[in-house]
PQR file with spaces between the fields and no chain letter, atoms N, CA, C, O and H, PARSE charges and radii, in Angstrom:
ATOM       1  N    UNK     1      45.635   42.395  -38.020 -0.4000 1.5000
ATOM       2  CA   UNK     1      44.546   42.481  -37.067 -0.0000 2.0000
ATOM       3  C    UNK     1      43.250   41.892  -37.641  0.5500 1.7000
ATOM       4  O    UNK     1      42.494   41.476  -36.763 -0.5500 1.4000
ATOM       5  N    UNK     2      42.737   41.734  -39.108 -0.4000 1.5000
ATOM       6  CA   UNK     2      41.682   41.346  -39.699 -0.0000 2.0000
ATOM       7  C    UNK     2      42.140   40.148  -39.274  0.5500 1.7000
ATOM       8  O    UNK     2      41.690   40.135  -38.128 -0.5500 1.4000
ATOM       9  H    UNK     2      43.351   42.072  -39.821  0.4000 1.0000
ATOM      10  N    UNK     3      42.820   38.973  -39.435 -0.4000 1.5000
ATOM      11  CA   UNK     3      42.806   37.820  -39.369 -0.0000 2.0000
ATOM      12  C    UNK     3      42.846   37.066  -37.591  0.5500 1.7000
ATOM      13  O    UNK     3      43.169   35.906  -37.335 -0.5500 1.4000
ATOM      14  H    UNK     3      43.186   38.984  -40.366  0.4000 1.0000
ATOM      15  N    UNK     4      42.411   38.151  -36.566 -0.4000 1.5000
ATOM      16  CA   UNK     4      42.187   37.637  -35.151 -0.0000 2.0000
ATOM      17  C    UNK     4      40.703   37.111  -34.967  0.5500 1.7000
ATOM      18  O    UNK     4      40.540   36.398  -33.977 -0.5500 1.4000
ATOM      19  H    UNK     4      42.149   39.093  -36.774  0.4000 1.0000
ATOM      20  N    UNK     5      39.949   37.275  -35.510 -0.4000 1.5000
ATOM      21  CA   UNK     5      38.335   36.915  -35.162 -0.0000 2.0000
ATOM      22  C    UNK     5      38.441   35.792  -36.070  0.5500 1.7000
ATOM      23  O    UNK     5      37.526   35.007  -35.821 -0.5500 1.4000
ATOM      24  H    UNK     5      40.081   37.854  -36.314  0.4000 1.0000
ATOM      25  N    UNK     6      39.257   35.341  -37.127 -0.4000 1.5000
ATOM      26  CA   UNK     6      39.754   34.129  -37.860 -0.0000 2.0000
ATOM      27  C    UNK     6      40.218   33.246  -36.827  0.5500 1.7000
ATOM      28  O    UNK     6      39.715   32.142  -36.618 -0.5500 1.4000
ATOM      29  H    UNK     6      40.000   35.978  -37.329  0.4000 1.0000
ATOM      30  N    UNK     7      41.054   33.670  -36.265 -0.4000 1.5000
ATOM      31  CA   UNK     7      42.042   32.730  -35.844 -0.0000 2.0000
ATOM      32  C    UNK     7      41.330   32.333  -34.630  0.5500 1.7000
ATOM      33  O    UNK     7      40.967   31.175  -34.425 -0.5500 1.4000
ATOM      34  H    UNK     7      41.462   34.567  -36.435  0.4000 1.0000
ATOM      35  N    UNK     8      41.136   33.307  -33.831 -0.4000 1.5000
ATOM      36  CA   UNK     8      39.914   32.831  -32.821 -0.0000 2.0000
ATOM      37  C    UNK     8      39.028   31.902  -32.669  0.5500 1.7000
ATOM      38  O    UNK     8      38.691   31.365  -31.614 -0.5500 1.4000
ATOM      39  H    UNK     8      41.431   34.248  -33.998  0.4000 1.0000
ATOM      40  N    UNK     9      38.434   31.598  -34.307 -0.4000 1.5000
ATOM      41  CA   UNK     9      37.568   30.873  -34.228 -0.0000 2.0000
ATOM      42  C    UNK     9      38.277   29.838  -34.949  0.5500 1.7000
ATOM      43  O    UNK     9      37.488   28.943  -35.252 -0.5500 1.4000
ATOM      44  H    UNK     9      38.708   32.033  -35.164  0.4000 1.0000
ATOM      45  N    UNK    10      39.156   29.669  -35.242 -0.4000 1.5000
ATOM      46  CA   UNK    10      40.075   28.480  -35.926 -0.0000 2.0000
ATOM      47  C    UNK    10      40.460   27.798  -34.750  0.5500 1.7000
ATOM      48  O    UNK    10      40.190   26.603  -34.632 -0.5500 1.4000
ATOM      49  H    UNK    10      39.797   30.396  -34.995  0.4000 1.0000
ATOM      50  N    UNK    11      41.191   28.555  -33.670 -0.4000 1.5000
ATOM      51  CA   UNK    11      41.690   28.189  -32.314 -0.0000 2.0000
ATOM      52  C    UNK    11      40.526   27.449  -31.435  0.5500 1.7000
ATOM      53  O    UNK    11      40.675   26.486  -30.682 -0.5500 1.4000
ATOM      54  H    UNK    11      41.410   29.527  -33.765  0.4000 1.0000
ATOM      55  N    UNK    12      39.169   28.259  -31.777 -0.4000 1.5000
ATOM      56  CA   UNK    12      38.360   27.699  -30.920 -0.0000 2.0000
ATOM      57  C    UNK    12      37.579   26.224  -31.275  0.5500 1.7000
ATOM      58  O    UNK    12      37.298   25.353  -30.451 -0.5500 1.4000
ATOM      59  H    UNK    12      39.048   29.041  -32.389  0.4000 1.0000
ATOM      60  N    UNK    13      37.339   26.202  -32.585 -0.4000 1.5000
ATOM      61  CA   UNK    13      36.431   25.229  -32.766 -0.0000 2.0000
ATOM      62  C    UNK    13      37.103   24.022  -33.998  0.5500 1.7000
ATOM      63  O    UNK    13      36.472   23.067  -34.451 -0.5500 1.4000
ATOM      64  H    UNK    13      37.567   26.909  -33.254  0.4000 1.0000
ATOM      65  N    UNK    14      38.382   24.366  -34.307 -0.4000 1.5000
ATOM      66  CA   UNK    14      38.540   23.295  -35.708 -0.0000 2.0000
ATOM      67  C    UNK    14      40.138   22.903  -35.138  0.5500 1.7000
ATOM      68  O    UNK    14      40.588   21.851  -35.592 -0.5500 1.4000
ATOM      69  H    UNK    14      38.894   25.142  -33.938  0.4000 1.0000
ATOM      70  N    UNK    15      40.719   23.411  -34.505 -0.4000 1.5000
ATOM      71  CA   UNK    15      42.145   23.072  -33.635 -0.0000 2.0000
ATOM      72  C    UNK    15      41.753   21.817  -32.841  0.5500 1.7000
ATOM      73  O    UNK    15      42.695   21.087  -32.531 -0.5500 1.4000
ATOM      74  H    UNK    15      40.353   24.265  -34.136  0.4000 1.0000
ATOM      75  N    UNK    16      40.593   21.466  -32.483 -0.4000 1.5000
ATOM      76  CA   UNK    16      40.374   19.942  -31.916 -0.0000 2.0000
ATOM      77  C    UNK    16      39.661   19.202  -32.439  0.5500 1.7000
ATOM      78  O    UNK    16      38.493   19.552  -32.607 -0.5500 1.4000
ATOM      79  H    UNK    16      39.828   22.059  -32.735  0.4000 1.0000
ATOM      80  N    UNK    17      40.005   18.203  -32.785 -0.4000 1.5000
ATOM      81  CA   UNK    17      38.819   16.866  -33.148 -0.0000 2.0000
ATOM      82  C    UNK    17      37.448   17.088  -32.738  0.5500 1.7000
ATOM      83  O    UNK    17      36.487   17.111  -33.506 -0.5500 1.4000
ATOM      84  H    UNK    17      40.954   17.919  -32.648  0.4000 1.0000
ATOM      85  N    UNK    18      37.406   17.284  -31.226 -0.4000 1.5000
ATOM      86  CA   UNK    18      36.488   16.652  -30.428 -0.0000 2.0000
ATOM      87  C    UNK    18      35.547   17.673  -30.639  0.5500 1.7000
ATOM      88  O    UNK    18      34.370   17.313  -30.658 -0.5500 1.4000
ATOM      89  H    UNK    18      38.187   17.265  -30.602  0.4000 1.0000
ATOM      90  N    UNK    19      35.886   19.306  -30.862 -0.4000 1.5000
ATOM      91  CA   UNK    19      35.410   20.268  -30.730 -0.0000 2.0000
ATOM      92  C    UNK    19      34.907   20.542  -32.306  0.5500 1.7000
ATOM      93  O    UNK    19      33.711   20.788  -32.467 -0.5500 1.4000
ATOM      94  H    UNK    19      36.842   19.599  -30.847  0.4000 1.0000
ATOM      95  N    UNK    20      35.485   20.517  -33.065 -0.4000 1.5000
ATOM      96  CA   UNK    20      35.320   20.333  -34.491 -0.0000 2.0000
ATOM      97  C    UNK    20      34.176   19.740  -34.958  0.5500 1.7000
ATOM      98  O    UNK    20      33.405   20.374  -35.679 -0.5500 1.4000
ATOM      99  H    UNK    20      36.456   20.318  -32.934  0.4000 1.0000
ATOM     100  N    UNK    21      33.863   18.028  -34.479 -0.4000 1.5000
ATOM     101  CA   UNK    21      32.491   17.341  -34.536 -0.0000 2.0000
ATOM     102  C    UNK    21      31.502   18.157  -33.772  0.5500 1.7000
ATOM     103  O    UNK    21      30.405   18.556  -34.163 -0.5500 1.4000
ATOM     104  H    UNK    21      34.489   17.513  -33.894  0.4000 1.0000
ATOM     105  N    UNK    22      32.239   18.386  -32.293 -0.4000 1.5000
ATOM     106  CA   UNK    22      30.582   18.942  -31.805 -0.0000 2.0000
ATOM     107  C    UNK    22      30.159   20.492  -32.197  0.5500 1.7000
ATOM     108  O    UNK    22      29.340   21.174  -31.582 -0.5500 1.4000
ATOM     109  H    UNK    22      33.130   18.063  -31.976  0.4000 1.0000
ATOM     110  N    UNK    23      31.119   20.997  -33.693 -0.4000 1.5000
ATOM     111  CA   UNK    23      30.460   21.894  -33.804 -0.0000 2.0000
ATOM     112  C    UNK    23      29.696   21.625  -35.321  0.5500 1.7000
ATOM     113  O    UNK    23      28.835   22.333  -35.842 -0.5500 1.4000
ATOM     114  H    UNK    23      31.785   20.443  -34.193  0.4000 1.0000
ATOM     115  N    UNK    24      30.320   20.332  -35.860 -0.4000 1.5000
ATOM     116  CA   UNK    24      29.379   19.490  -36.890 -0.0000 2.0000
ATOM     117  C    UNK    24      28.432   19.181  -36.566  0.5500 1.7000
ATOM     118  O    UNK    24      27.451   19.169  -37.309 -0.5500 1.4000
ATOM     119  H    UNK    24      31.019   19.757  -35.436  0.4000 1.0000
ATOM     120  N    UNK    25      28.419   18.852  -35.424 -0.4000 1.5000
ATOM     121  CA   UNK    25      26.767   17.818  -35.374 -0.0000 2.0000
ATOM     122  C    UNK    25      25.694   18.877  -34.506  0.5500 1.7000
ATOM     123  O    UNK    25      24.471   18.774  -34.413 -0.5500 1.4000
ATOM     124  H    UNK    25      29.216   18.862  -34.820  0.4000 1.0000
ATOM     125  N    UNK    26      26.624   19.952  -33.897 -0.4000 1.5000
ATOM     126  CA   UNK    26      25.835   21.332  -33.423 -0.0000 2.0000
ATOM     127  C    UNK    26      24.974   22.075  -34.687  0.5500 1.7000
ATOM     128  O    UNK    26      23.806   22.462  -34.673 -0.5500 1.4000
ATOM     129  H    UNK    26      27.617   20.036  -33.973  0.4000 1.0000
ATOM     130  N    UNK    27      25.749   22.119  -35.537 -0.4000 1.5000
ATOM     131  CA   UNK    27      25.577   22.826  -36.899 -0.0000 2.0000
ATOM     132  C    UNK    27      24.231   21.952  -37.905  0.5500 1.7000
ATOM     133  O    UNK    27      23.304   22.419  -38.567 -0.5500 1.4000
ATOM     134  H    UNK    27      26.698   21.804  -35.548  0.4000 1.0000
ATOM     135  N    UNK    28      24.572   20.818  -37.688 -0.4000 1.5000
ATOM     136  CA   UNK    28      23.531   19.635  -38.682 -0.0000 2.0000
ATOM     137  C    UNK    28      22.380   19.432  -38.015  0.5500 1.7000
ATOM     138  O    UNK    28      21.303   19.042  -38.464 -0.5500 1.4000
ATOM     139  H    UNK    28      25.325   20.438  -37.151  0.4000 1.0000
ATOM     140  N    UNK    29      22.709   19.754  -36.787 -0.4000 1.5000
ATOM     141  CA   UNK    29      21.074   19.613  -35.396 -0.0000 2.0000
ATOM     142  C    UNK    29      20.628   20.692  -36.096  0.5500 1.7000
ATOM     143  O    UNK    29      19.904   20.380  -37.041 -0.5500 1.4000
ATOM     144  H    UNK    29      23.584   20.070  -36.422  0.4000 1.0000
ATOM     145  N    UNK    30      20.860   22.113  -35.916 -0.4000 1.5000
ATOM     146  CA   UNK    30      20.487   23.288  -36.161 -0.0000 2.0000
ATOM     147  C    UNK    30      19.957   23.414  -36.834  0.5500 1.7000
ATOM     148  O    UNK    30      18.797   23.798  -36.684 -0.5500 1.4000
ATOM     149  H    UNK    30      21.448   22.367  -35.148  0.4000 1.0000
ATOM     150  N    UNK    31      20.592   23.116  -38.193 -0.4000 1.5000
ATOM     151  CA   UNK    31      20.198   23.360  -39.686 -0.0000 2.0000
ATOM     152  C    UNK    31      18.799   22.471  -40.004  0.5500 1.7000
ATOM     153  O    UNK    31      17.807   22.878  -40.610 -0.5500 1.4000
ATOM     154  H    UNK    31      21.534   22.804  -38.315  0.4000 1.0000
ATOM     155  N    UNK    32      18.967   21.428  -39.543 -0.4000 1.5000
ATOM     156  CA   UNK    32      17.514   19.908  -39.606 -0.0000 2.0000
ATOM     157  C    UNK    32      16.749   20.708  -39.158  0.5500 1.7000
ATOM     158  O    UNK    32      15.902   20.993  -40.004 -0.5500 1.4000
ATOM     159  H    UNK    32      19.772   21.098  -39.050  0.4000 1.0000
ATOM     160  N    UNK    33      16.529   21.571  -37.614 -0.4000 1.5000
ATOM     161  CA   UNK    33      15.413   21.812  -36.944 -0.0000 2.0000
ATOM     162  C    UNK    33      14.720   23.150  -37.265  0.5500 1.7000
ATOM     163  O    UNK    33      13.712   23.635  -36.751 -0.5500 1.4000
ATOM     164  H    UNK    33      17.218   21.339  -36.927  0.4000 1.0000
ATOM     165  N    UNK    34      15.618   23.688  -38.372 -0.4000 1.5000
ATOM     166  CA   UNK    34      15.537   24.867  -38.849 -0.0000 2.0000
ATOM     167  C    UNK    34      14.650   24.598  -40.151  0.5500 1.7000
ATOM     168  O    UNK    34      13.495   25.019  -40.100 -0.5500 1.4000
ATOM     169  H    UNK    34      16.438   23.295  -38.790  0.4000 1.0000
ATOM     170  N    UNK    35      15.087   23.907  -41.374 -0.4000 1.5000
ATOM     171  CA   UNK    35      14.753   23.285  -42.434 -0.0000 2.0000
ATOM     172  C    UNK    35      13.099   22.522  -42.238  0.5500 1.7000
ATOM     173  O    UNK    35      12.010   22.738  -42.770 -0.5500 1.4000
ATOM     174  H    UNK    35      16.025   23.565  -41.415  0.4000 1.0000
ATOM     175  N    UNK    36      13.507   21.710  -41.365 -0.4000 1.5000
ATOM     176  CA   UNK    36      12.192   21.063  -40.818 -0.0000 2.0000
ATOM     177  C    UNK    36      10.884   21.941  -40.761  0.5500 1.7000
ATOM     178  O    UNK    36       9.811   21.874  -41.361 -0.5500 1.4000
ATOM     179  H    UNK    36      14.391   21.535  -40.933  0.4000 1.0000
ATOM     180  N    UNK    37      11.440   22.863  -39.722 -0.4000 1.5000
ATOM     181  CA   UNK    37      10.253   23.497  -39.284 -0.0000 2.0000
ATOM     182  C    UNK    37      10.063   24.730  -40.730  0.5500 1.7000
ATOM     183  O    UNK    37       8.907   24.912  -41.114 -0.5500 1.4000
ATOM     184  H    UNK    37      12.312   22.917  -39.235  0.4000 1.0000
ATOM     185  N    UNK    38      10.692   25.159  -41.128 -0.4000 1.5000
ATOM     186  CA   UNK    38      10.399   26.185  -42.428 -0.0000 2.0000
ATOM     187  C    UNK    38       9.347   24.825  -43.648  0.5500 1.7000
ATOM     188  O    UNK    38       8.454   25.095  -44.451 -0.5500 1.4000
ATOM     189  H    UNK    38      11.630   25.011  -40.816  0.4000 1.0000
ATOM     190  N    UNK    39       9.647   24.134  -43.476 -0.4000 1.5000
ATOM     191  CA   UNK    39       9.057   23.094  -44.532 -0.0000 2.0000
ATOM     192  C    UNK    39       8.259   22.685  -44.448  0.5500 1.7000
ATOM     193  O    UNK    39       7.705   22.169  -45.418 -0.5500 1.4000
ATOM     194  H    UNK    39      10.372   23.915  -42.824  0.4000 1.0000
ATOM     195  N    UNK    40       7.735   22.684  -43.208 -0.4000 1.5000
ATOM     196  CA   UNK    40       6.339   22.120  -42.413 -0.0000 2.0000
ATOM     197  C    UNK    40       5.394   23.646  -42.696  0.5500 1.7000
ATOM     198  O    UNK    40       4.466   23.751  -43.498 -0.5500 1.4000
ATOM     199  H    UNK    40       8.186   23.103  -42.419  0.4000 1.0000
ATOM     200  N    UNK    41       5.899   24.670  -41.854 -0.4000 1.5000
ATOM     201  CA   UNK    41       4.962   25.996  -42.278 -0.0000 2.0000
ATOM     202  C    UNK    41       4.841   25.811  -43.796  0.5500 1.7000
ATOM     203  O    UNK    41       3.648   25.979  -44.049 -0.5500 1.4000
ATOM     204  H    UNK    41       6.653   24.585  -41.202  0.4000 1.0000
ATOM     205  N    UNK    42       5.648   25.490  -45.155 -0.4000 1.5000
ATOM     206  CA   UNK    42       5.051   26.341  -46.061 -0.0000 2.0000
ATOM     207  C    UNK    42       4.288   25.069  -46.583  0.5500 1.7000
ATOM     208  O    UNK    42       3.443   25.295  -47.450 -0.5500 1.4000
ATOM     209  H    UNK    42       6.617   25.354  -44.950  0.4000 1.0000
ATOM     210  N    UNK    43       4.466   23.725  -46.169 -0.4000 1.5000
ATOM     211  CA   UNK    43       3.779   22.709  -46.769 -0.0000 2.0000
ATOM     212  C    UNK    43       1.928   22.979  -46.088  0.5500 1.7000
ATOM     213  O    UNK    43       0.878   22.612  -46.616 -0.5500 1.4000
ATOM     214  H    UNK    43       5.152   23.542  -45.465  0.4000 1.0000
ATOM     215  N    UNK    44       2.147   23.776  -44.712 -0.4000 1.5000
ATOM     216  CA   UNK    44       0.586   24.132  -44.063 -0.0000 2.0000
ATOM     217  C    UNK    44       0.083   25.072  -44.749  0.5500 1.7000
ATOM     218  O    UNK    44      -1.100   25.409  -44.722 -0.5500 1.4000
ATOM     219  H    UNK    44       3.001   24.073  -44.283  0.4000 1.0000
ATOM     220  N    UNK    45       1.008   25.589  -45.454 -0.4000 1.5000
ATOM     221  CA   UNK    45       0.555   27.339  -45.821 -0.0000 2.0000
ATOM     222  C    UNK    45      -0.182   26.977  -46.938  0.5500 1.7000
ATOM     223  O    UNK    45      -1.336   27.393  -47.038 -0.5500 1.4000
ATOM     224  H    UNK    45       1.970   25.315  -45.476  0.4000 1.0000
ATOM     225  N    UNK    46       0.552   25.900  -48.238 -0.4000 1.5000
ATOM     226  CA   UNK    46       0.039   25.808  -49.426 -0.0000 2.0000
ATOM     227  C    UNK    46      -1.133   24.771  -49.497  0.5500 1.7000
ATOM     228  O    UNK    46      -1.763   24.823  -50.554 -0.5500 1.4000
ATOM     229  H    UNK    46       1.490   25.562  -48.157  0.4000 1.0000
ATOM     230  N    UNK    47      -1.486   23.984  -48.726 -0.4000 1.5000
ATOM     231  CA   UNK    47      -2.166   22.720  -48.370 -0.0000 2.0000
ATOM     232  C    UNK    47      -3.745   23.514  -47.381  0.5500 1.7000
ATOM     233  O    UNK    47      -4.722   22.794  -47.176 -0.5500 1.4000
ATOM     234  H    UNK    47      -0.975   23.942  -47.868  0.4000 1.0000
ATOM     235  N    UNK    48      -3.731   24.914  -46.917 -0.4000 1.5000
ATOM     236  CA   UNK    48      -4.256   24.824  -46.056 -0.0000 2.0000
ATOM     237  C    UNK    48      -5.983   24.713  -46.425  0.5500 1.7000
ATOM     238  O    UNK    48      -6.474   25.438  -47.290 -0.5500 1.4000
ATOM     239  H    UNK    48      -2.937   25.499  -47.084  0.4000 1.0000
ATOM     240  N    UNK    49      -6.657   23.893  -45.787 -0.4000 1.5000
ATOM     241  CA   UNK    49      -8.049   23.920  -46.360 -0.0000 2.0000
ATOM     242  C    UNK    49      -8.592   22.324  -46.206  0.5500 1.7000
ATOM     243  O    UNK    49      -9.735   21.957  -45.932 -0.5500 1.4000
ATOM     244  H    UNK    49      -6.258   23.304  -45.084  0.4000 1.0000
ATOM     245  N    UNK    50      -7.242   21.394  -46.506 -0.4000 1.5000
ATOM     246  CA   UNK    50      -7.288   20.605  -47.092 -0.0000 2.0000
ATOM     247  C    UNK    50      -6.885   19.083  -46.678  0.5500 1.7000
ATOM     248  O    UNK    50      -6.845   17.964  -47.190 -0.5500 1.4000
ATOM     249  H    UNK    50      -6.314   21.692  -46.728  0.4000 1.0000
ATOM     250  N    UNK    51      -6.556   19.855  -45.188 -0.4000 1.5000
ATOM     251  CA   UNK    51      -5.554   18.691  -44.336 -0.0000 2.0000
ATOM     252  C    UNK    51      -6.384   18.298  -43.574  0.5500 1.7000
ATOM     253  O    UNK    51      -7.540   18.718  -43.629 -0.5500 1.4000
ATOM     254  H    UNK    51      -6.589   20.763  -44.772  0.4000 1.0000
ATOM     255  N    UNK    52      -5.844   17.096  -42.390 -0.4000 1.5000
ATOM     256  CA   UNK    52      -6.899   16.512  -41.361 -0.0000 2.0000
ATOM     257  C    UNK    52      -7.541   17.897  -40.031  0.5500 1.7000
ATOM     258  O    UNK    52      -8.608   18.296  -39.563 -0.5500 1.4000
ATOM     259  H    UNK    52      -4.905   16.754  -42.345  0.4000 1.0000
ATOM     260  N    UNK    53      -6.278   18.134  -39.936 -0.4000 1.5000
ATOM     261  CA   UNK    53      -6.402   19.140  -38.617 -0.0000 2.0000
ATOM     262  C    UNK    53      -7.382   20.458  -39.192  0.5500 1.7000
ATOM     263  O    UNK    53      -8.046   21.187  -38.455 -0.5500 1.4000
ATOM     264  H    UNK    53      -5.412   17.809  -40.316  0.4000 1.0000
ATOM     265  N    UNK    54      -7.311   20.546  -40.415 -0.4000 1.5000
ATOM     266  CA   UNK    54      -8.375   21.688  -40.792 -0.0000 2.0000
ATOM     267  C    UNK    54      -9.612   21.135  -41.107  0.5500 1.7000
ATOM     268  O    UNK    54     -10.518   21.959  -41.229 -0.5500 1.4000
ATOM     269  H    UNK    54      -6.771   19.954  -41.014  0.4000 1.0000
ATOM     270  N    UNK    55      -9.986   19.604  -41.321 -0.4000 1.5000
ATOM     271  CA   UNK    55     -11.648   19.949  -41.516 -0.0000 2.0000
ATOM     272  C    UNK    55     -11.961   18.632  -40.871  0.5500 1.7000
ATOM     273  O    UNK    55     -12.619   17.747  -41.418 -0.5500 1.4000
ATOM     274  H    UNK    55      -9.250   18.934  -41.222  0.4000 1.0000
ATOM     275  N    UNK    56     -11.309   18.549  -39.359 -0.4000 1.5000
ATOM     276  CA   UNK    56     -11.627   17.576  -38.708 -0.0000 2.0000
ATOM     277  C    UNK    56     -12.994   17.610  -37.930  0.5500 1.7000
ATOM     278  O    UNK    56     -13.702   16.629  -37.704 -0.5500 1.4000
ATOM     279  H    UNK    56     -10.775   19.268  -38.915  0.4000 1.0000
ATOM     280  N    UNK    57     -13.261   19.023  -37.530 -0.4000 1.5000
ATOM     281  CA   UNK    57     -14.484   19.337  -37.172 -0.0000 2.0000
ATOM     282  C    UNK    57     -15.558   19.171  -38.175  0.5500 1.7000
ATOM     283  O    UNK    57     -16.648   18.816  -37.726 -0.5500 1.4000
ATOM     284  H    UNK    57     -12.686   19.820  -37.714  0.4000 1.0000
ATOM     285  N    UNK    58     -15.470   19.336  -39.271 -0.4000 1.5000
ATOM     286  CA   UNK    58     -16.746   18.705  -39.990 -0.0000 2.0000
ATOM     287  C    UNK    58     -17.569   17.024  -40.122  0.5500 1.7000
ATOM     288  O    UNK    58     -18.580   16.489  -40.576 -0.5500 1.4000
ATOM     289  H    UNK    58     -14.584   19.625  -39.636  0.4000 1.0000
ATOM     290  N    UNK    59     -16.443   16.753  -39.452 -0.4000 1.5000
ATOM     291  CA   UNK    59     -16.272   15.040  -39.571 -0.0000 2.0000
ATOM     292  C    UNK    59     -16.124   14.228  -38.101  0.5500 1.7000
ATOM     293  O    UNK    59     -15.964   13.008  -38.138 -0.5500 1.4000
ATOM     294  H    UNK    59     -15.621   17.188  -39.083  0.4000 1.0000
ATOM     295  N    UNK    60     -16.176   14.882  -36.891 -0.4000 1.5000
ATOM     296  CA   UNK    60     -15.832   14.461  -35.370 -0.0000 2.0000
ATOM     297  C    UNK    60     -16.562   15.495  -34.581  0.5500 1.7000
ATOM     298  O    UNK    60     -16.379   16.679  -34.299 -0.5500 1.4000
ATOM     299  H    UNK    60     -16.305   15.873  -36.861  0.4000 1.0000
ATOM     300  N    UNK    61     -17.643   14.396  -34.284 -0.4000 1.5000
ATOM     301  CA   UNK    61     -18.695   15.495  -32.729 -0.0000 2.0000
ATOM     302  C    UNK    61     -17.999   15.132  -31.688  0.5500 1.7000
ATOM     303  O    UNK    61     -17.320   14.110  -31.601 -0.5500 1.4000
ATOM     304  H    UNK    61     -17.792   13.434  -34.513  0.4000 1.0000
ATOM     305  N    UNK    62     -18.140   15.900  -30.932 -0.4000 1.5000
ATOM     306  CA   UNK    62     -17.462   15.251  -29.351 -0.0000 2.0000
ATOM     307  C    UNK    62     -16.584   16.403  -29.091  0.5500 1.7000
ATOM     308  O    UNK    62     -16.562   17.541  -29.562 -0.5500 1.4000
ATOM     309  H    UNK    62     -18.692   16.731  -31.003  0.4000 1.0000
ATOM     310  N    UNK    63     -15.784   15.727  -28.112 -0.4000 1.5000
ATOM     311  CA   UNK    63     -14.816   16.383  -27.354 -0.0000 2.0000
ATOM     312  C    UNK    63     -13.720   16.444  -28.657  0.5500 1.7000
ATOM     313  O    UNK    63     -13.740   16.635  -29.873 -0.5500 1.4000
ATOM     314  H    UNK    63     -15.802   14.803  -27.729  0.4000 1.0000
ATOM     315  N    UNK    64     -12.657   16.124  -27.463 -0.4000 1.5000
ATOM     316  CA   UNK    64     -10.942   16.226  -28.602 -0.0000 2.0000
ATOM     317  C    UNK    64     -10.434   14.646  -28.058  0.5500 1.7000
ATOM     318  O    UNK    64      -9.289   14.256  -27.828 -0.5500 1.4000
ATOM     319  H    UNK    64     -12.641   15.970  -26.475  0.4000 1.0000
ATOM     320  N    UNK    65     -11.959   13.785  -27.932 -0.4000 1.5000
ATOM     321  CA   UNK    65     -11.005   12.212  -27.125 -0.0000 2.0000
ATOM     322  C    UNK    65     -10.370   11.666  -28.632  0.5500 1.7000
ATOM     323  O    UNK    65     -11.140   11.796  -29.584 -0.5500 1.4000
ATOM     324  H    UNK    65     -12.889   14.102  -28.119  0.4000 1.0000
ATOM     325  N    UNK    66      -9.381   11.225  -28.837 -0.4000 1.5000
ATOM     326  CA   UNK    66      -8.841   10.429  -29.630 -0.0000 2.0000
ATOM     327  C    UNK    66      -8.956    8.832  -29.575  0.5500 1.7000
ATOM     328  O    UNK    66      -8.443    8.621  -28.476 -0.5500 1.4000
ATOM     329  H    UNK    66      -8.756   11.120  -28.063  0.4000 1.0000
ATOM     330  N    UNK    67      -9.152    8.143  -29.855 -0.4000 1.5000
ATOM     331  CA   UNK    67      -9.119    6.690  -29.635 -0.0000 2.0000
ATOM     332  C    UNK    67      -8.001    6.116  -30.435  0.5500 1.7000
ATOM     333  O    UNK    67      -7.779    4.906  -30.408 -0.5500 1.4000
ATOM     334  H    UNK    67      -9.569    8.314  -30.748  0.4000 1.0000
């Protein structure tokens, strides 16, 4: 009985080619957008003070027009 939530998911996702990739490239989307975004927060976290978006107001009167 331990080896049914195995097989289940053996049956479900690695028993087909087709299903197999789209749970590779499901899995590699995931992981990128996951990684990405954790890497971006701690690169803001350790940087913060120091970047454009933090001391753009000392340096741009006006609105928020961009050119």
């Amino acid at each position: 009985m331990a080896t049914a939530p195995r097989g289940l998911f053996y049956n479900a996702v690695f028993r087909k080619n087709y299903a197999m990739w789209g749970a590779v490239f499901a899995g590699a989307f995931g992981w990128s957008m996951f990684y990405d975004t954790t890497m971006n927060k701690i690169w803001d976290y350790n940087n913060r003070g120091r970047q454009w978006k933090d001391i753009r107001h000392k340096y741009v009167e006006g609105g928020d027009d961009e050119e």
